[in-house]
C-alpha positions as CSV (number, residue, x, y, z in Angstrom):
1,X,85.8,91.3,66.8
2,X,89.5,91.3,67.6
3,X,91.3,88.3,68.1
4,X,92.6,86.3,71.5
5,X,96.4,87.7,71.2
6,X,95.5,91.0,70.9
7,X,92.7,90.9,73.7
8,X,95.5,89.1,75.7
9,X,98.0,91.8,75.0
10,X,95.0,94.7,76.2
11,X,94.6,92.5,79.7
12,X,98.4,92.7,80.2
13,X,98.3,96.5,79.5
14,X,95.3,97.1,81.6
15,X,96.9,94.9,84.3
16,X,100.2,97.0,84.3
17,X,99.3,100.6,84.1
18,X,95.6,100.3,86.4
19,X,95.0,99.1,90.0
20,X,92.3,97.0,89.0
21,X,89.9,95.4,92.0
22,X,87.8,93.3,90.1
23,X,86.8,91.2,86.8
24,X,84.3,93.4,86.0
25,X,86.7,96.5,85.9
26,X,88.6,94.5,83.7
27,X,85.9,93.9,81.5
28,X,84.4,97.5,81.2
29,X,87.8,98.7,80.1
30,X,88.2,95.5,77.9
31,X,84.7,96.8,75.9
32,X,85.6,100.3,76.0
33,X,88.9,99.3,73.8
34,X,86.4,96.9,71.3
35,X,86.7,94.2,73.1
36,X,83.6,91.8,72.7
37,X,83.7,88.9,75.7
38,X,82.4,87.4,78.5
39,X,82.9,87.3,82.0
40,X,84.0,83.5,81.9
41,X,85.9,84.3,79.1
42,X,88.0,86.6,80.7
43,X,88.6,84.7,83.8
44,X,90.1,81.5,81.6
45,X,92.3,84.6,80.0
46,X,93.5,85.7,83.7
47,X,94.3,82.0,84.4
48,X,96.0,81.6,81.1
49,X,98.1,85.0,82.1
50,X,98.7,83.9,85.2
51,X,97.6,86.9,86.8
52,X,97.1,87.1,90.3
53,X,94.3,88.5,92.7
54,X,96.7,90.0,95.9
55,X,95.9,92.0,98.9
56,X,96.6,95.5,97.7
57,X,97.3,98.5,100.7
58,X,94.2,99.5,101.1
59,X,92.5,96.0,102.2
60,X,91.3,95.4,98.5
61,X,92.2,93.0,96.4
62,X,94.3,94.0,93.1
63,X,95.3,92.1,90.0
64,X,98.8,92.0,89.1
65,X,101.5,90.2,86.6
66,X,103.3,87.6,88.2
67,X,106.8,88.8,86.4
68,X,105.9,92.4,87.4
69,X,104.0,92.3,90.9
70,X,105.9,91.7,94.3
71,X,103.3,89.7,96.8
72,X,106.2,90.5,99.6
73,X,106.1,94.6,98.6
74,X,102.3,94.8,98.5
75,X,102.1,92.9,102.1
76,X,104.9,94.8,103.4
77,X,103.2,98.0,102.3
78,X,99.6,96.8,103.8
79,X,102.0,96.5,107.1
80,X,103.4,99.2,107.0
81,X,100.6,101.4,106.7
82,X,98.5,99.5,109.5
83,X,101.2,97.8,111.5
84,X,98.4,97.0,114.8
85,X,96.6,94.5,111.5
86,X,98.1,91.3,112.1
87,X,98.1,89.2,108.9
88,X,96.1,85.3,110.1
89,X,98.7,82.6,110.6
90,X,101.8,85.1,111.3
91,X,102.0,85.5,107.1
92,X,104.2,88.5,106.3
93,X,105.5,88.1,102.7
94,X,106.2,85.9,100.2
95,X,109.3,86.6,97.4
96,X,111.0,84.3,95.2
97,X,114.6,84.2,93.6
98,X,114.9,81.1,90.9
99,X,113.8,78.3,92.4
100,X,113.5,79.7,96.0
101,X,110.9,81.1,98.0
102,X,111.1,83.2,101.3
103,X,108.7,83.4,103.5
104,X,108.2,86.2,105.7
105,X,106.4,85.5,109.1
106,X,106.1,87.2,112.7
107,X,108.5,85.7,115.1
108,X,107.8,82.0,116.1
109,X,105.1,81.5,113.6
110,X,108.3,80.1,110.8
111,X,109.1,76.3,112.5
112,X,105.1,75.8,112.6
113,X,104.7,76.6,108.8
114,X,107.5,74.8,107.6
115,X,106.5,71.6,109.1
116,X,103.2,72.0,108.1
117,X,104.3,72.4,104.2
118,X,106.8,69.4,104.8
119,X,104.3,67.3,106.5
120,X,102.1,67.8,103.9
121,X,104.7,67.2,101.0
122,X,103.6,69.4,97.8
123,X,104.6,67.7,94.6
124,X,106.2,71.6,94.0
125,X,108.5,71.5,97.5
126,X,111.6,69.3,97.8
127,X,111.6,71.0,101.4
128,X,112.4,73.8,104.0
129,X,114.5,75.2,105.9
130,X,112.8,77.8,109.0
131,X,114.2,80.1,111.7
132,X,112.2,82.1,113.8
133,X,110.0,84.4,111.2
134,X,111.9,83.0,108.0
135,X,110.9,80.3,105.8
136,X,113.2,78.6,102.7
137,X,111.2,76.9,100.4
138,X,113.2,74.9,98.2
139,X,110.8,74.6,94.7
140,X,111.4,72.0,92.1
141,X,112.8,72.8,89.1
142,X,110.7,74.7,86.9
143,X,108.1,75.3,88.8
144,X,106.5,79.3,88.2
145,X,105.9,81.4,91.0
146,X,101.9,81.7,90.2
147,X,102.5,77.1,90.6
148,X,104.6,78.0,94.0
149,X,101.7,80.5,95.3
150,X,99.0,78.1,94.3
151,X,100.9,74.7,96.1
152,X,101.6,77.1,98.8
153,X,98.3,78.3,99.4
154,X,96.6,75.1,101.8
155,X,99.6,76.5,104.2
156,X,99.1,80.4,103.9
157,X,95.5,81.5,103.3
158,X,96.0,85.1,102.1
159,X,97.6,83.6,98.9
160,X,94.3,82.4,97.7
161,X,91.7,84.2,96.0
């Protein structure tokens, strides 16, 4: 049986160099390198990882590293492939830069989003700032991106799982 750091270090791996849909991909490769675990154990790994489930461009789901994965590319590439598929709630894209967060909307759907998360105050948001299909989000200090999508998510569906 190999130990949690290493079977940590073979999730990353498989993560980064494999479009992976689902656990159980994860875990077939994960026994195929020795690996011995369950599917509950794996999932508490992801979390631990913070790895996130994202719409991929082909209408899947794929798992990707937070420090690696773009959520804005892999939307922007779903759009551009299928621009007639409008995304629920005007979402485009989400990127982040320090403590900042853009959000990327179709015109007019930015003012109604940004009230919504500042209405709502998230213990994450110190606030907003919105044009027409832009949205600031000002994050409080050290909060992760993976913390930022998960606060986020009661305002913009497609971020959750």
């Amino acid at each position: 049986m190999k130990n949690k750091v290493a079977r940590l270090q073979a999730i990353r791996e498989i993560i980064i160099h494999s479009r992976v849909k689902s656990q159980d991909e994860i875990l077939k490769k994960l026994h195929e390198l020795g690996f011995d675990l369950t599917q509950a154990t794996l999932s508490r790994d992801l979390k631990q990882l913070r790895i996130a489930k994202v719409p991929g461009n082909d209408g899947s789901y794929v798992y990707i590293m937070p420090e690696i994965g773009s959520i804005g590319k892999l939307m922007q590439e779903k759009l551009s492939e299928n621009p007639e598929r409008q995304i629920p709630g005007g979402f485009i894209s989400i990127n982040f830069s320090g403590n900042l967060s853009v959000i990327k909307t179709r015109p007019g759907y930015a003012g109604s989003l940004a009230y919504d998360i500042d209405s709502n105050t998230p213990p994450e948001v110190l606030g907003t700032i919105a044009g027409d299909d832009t949205v600031l989000v000002i994050l409080e200090e050290n909060i992760s991106h993976q913390q930022a999508m998960l606060a986020l998510s009661p305002f913009i569906p497609v971020l959750h799982d």
